[in-house]
PDB file of N, CA, C and O in Angstrom:
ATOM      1  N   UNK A   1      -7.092  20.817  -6.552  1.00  0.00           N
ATOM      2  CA  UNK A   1      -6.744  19.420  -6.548  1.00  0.00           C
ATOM      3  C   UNK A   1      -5.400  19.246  -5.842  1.00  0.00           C
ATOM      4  O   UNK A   1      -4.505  20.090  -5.804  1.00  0.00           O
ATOM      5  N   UNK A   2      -5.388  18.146  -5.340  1.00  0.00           N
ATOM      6  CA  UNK A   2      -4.472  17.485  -4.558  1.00  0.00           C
ATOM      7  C   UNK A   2      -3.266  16.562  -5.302  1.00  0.00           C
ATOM      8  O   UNK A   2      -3.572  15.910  -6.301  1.00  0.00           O
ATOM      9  N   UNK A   3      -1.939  16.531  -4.800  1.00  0.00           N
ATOM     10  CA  UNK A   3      -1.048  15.605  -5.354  1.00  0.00           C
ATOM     11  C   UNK A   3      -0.915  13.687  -4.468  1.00  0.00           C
ATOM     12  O   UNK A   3      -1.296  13.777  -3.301  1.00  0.00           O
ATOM     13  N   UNK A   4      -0.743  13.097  -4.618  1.00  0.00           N
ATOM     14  CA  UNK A   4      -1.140  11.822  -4.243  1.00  0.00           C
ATOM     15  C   UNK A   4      -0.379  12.103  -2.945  1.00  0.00           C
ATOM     16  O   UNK A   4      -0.714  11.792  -1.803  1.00  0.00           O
ATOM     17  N   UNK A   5       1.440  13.190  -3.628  1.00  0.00           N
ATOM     18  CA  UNK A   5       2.357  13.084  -2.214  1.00  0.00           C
ATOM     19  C   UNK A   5       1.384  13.825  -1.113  1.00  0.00           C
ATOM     20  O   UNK A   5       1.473  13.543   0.082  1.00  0.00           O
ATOM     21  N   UNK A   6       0.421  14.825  -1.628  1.00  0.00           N
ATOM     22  CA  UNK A   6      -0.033  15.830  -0.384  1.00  0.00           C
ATOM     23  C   UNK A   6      -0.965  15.148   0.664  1.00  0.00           C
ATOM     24  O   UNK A   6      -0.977  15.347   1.879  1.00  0.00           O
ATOM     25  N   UNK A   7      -2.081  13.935  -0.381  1.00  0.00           N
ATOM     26  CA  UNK A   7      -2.737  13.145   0.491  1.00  0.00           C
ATOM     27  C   UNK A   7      -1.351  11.891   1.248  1.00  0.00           C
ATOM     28  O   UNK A   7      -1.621  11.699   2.433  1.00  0.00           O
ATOM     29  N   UNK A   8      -0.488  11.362   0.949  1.00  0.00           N
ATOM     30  CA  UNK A   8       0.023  10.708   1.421  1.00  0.00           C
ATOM     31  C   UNK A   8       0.572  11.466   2.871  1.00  0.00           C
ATOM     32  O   UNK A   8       0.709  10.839   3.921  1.00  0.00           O
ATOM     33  N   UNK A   9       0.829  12.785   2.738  1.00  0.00           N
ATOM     34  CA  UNK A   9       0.885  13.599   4.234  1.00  0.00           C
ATOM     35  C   UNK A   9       0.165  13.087   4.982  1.00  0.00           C
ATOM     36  O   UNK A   9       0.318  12.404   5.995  1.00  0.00           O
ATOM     37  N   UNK A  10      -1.071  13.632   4.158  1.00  0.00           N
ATOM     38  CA  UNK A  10      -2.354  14.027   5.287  1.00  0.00           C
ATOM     39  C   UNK A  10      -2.713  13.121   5.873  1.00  0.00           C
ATOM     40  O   UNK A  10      -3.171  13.398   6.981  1.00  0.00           O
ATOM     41  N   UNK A  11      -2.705  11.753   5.510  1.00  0.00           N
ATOM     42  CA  UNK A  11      -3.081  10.524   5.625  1.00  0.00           C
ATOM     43  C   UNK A  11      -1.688   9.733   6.621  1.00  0.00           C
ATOM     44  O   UNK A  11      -1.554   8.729   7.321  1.00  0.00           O
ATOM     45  N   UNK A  12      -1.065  10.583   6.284  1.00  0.00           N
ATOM     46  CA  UNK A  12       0.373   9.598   7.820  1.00  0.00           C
ATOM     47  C   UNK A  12      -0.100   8.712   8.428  1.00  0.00           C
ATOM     48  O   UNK A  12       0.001   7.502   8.227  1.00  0.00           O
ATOM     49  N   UNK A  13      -0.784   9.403   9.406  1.00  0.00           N
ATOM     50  CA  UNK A  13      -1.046   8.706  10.914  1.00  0.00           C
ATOM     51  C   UNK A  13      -2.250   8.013  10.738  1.00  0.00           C
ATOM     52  O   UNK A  13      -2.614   7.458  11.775  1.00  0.00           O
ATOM     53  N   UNK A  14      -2.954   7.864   9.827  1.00  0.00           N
ATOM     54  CA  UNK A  14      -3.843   6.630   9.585  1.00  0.00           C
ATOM     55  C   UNK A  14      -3.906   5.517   8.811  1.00  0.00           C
ATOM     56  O   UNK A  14      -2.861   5.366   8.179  1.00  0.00           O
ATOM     57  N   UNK A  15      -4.873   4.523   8.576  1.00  0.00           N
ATOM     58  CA  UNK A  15      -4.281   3.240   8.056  1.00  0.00           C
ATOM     59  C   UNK A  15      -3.961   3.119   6.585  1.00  0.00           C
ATOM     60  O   UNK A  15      -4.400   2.113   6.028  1.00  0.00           O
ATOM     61  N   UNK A  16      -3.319   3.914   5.921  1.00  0.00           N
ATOM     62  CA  UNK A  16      -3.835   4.424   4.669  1.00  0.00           C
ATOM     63  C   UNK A  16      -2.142   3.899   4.401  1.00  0.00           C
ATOM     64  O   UNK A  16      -1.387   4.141   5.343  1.00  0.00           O
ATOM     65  N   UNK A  17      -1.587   3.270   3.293  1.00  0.00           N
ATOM     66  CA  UNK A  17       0.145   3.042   2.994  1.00  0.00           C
ATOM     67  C   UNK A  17       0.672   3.215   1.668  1.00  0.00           C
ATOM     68  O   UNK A  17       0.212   2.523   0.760  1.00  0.00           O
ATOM     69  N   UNK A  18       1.476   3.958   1.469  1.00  0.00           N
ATOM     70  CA  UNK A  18       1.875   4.212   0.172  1.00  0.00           C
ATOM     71  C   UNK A  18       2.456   3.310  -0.594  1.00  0.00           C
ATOM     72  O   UNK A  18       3.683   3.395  -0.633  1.00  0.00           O
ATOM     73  N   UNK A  19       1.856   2.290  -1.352  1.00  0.00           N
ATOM     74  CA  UNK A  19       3.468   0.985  -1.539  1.00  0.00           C
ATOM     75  C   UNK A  19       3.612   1.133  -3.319  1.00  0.00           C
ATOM     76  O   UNK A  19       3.794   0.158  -4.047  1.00  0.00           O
ATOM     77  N   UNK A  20       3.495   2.458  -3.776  1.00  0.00           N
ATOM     78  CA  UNK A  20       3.581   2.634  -5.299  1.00  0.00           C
ATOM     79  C   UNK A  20       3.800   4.127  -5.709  1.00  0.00           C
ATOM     80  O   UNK A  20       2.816   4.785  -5.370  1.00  0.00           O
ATOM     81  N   UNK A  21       4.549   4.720  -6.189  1.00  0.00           N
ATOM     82  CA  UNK A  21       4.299   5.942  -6.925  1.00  0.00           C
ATOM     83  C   UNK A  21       2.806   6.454  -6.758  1.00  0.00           C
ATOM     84  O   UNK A  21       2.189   7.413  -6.295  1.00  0.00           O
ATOM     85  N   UNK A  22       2.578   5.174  -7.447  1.00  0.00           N
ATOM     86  CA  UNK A  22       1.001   5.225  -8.480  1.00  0.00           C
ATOM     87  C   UNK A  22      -0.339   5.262  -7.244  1.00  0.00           C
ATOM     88  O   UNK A  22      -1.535   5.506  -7.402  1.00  0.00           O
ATOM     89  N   UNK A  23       0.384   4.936  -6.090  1.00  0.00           N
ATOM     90  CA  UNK A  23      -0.971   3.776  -5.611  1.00  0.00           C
ATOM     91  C   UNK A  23      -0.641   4.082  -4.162  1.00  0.00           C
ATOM     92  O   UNK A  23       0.447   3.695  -3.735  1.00  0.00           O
ATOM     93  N   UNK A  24      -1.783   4.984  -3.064  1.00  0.00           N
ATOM     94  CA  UNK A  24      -2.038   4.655  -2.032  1.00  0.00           C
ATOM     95  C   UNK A  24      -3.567   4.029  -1.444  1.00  0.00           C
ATOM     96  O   UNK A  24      -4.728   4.429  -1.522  1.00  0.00           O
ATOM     97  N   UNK A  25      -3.001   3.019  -0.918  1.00  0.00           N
ATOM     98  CA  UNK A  25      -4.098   1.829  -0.393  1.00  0.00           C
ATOM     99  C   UNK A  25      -5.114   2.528   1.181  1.00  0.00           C
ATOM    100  O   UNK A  25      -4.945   3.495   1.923  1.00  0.00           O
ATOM    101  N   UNK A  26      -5.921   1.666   1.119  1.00  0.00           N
ATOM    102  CA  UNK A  26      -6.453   1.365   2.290  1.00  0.00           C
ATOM    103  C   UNK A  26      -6.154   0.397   3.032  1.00  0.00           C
ATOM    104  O   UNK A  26      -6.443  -0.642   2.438  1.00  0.00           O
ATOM    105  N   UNK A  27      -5.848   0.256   3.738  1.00  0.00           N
ATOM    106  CA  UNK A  27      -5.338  -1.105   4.589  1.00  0.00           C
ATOM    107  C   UNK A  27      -5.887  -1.667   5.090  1.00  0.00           C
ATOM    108  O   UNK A  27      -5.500  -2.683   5.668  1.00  0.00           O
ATOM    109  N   UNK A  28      -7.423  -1.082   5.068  1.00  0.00           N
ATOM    110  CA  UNK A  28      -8.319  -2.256   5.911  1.00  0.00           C
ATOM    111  C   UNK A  28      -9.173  -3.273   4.063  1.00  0.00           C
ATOM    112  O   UNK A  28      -9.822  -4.287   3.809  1.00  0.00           O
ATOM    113  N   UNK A  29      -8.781  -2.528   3.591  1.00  0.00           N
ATOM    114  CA  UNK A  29      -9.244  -3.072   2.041  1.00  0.00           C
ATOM    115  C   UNK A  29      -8.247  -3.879   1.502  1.00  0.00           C
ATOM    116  O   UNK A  29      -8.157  -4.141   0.303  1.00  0.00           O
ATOM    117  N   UNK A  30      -7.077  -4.499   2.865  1.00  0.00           N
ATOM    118  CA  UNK A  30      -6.266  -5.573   2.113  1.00  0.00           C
ATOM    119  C   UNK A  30      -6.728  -6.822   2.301  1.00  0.00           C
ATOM    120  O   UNK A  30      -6.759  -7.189   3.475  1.00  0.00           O
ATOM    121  N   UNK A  31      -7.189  -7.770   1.275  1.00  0.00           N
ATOM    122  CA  UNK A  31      -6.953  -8.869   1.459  1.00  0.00           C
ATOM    123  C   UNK A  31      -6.270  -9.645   1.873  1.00  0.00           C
ATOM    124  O   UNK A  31      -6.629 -10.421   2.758  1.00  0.00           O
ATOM    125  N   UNK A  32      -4.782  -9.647   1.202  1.00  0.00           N
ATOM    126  CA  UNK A  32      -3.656 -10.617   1.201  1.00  0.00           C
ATOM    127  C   UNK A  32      -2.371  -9.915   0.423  1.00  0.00           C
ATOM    128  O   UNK A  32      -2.431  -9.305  -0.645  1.00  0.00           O
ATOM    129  N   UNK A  33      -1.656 -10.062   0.913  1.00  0.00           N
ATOM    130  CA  UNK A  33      -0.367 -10.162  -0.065  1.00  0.00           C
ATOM    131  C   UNK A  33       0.387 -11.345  -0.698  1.00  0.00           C
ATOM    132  O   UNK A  33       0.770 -12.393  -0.179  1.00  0.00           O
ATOM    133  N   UNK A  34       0.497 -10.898  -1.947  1.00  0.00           N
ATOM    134  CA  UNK A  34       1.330 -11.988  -2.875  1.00  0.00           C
ATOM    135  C   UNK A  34       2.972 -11.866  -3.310  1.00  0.00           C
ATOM    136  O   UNK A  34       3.341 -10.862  -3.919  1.00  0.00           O
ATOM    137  N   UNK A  35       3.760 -12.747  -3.027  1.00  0.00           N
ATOM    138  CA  UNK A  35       4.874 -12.487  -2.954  1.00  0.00           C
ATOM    139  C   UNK A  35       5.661 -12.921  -4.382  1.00  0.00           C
ATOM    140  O   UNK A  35       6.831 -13.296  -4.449  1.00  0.00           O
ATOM    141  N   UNK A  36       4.594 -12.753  -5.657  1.00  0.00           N
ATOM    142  CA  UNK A  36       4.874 -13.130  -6.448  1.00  0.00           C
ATOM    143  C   UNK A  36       5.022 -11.368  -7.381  1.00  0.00           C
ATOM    144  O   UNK A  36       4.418 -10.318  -7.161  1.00  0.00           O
ATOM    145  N   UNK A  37       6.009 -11.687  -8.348  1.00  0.00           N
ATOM    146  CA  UNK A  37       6.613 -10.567  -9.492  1.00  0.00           C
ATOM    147  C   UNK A  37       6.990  -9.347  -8.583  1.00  0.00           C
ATOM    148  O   UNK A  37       6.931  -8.159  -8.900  1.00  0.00           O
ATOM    149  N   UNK A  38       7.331  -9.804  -7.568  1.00  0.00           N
ATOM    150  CA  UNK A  38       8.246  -8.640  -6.358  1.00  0.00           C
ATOM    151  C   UNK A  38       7.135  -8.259  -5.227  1.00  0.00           C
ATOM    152  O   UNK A  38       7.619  -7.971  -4.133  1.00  0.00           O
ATOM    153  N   UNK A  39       6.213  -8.231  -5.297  1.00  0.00           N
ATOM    154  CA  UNK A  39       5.428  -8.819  -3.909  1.00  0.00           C
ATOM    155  C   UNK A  39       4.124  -7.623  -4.749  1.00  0.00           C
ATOM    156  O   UNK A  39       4.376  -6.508  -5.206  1.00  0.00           O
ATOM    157  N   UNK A  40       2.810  -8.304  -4.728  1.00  0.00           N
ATOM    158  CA  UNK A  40       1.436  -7.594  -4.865  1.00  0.00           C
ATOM    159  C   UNK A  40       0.733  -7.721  -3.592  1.00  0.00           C
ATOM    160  O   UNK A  40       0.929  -8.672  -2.836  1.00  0.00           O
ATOM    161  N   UNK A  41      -0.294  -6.526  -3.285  1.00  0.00           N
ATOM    162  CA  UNK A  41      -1.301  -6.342  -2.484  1.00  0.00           C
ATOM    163  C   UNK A  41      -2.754  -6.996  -3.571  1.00  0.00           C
ATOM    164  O   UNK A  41      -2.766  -6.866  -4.795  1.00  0.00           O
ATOM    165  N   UNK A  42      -3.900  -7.700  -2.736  1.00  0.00           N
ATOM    166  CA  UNK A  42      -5.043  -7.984  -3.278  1.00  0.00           C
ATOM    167  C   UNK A  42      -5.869  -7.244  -2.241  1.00  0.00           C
ATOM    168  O   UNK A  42      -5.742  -7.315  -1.019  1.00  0.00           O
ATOM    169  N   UNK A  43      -6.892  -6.393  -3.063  1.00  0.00           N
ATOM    170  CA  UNK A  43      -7.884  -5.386  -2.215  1.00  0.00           C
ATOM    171  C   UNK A  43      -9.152  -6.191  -2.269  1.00  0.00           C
ATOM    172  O   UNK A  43      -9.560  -6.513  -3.385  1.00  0.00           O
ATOM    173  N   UNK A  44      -9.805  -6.544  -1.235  1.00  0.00           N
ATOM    174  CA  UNK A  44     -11.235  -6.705  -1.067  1.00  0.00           C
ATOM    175  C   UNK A  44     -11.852  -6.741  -2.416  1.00  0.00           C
ATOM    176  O   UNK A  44     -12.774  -7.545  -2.553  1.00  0.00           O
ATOM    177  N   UNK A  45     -11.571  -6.139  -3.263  1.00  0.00           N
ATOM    178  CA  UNK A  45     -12.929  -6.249  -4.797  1.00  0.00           C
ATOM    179  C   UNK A  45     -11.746  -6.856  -5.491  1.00  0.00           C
ATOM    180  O   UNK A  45     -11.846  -6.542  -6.678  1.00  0.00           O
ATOM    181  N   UNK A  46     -10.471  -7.716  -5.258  1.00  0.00           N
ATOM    182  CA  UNK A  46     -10.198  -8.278  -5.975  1.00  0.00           C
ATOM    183  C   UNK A  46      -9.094  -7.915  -7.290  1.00  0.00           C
ATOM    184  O   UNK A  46      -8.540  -8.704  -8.055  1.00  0.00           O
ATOM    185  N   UNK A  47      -8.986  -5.922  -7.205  1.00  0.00           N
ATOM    186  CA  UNK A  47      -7.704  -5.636  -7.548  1.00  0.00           C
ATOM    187  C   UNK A  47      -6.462  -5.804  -7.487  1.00  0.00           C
ATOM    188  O   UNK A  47      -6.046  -5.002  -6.651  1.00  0.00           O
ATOM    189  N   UNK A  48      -5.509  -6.486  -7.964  1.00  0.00           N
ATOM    190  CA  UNK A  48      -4.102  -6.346  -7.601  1.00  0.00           C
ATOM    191  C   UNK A  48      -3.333  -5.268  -7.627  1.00  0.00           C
ATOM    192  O   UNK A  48      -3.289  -4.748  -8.741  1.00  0.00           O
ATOM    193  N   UNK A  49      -2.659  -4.701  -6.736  1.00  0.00           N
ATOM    194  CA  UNK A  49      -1.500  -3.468  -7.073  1.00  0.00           C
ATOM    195  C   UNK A  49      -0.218  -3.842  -6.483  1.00  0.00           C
ATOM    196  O   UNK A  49       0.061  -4.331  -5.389  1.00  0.00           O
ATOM    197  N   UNK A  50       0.565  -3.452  -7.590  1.00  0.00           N
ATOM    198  CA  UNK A  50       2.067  -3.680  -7.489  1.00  0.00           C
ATOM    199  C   UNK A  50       2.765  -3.160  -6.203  1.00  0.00           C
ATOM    200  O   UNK A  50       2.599  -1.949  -6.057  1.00  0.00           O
ATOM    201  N   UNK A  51       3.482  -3.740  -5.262  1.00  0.00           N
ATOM    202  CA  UNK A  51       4.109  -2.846  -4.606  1.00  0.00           C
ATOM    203  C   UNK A  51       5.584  -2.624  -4.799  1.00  0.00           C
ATOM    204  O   UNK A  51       6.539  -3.401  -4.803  1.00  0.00           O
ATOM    205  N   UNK A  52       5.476  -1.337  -4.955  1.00  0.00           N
ATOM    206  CA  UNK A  52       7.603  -1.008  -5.534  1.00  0.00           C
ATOM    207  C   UNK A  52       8.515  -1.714  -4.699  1.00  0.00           C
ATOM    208  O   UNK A  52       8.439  -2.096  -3.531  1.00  0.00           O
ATOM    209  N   UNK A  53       9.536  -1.808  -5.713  1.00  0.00           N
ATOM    210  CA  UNK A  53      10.741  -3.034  -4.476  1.00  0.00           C
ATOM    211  C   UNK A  53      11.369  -2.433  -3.584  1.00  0.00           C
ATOM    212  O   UNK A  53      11.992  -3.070  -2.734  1.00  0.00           O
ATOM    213  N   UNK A  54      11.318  -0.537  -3.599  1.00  0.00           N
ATOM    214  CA  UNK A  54      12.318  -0.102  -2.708  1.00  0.00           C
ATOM    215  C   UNK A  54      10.840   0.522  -1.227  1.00  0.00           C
ATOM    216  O   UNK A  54      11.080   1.236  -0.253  1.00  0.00           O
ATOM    217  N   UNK A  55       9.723   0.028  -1.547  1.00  0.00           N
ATOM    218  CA  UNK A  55       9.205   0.297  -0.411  1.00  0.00           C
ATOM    219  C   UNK A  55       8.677  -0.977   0.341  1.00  0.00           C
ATOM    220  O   UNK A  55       8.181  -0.799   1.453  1.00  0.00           O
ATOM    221  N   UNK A  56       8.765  -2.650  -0.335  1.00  0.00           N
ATOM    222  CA  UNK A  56       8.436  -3.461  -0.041  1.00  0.00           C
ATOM    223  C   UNK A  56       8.542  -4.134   1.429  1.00  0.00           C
ATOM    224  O   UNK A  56       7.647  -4.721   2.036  1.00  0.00           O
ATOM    225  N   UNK A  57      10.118  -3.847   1.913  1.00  0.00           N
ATOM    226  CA  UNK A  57       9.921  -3.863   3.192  1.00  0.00           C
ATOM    227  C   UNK A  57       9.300  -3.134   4.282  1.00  0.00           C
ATOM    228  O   UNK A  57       8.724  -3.587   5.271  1.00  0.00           O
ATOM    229  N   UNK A  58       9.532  -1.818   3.908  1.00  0.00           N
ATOM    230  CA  UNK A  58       8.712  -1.004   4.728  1.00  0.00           C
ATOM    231  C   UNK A  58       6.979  -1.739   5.089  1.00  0.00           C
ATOM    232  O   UNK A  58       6.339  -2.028   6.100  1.00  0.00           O
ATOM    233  N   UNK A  59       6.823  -1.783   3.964  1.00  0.00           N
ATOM    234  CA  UNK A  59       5.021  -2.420   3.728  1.00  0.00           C
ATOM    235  C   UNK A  59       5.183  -3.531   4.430  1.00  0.00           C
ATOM    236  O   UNK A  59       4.351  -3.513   5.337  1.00  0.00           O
ATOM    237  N   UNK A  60       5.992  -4.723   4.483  1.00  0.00           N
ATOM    238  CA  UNK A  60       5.379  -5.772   5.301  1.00  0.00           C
ATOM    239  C   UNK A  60       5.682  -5.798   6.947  1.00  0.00           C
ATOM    240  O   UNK A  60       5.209  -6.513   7.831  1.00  0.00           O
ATOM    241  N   UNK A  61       6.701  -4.683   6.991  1.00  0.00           N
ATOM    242  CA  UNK A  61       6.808  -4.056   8.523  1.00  0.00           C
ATOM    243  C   UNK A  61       5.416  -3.439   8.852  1.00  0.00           C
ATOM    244  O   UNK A  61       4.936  -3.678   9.959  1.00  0.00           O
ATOM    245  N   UNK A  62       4.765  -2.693   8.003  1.00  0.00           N
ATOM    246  CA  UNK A  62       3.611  -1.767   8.454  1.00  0.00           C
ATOM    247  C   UNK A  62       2.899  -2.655   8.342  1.00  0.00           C
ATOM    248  O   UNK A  62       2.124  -2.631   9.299  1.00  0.00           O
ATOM    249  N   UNK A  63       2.665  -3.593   7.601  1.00  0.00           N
ATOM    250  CA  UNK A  63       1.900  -4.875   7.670  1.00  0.00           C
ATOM    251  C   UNK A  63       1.590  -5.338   9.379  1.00  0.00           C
ATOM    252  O   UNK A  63       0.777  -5.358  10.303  1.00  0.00           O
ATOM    253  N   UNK A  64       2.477  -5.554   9.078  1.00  0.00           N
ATOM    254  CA  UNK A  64       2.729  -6.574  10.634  1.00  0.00           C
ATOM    255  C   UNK A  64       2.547  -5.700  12.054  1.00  0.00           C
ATOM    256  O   UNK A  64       2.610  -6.185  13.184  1.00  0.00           O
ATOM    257  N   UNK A  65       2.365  -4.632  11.802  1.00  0.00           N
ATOM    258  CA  UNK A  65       2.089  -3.595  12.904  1.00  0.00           C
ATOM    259  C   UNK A  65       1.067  -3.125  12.946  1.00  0.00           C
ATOM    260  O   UNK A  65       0.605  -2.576  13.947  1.00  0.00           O
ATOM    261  N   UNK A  66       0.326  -3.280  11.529  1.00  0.00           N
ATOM    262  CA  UNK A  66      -1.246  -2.484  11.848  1.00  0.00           C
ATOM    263  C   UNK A  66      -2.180  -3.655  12.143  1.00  0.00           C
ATOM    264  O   UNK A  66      -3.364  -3.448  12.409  1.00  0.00           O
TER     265      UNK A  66
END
């Protein structure tokens, strides 16, 4: 078994973004972002996941680039 950091490697260079400890996304499985309780991602089936405040900018830079 794998650690989330080892897939977050492996996964670099594709559309894949880390915006949680807890939680790496798919990025084509984003709906929308909500800029509410420090900013959430909504995935296609309608999950919300938190995104941490010290990676939040990063995410809406990678946002805006992918």
């Amino acid at each position: 078994s794998k650690t989330l950091k080892e897939f977050d490697k492996i996964l670099s260079n594709s559309r894949f973004y880390r915006v949680h400890k807890s939680y790496l996304i798919n990025m084509d499985k984003v709906k929308r972002f909500l800029n509410e309780d420090g900013g959430m991602v909504v995935t296609t089936d309608g999950v919300k996941i938190e995104i941490a405040r010290r990676r939040k900018e990063m995410f809406l830079k990678f946002l805006t680039e992918v």
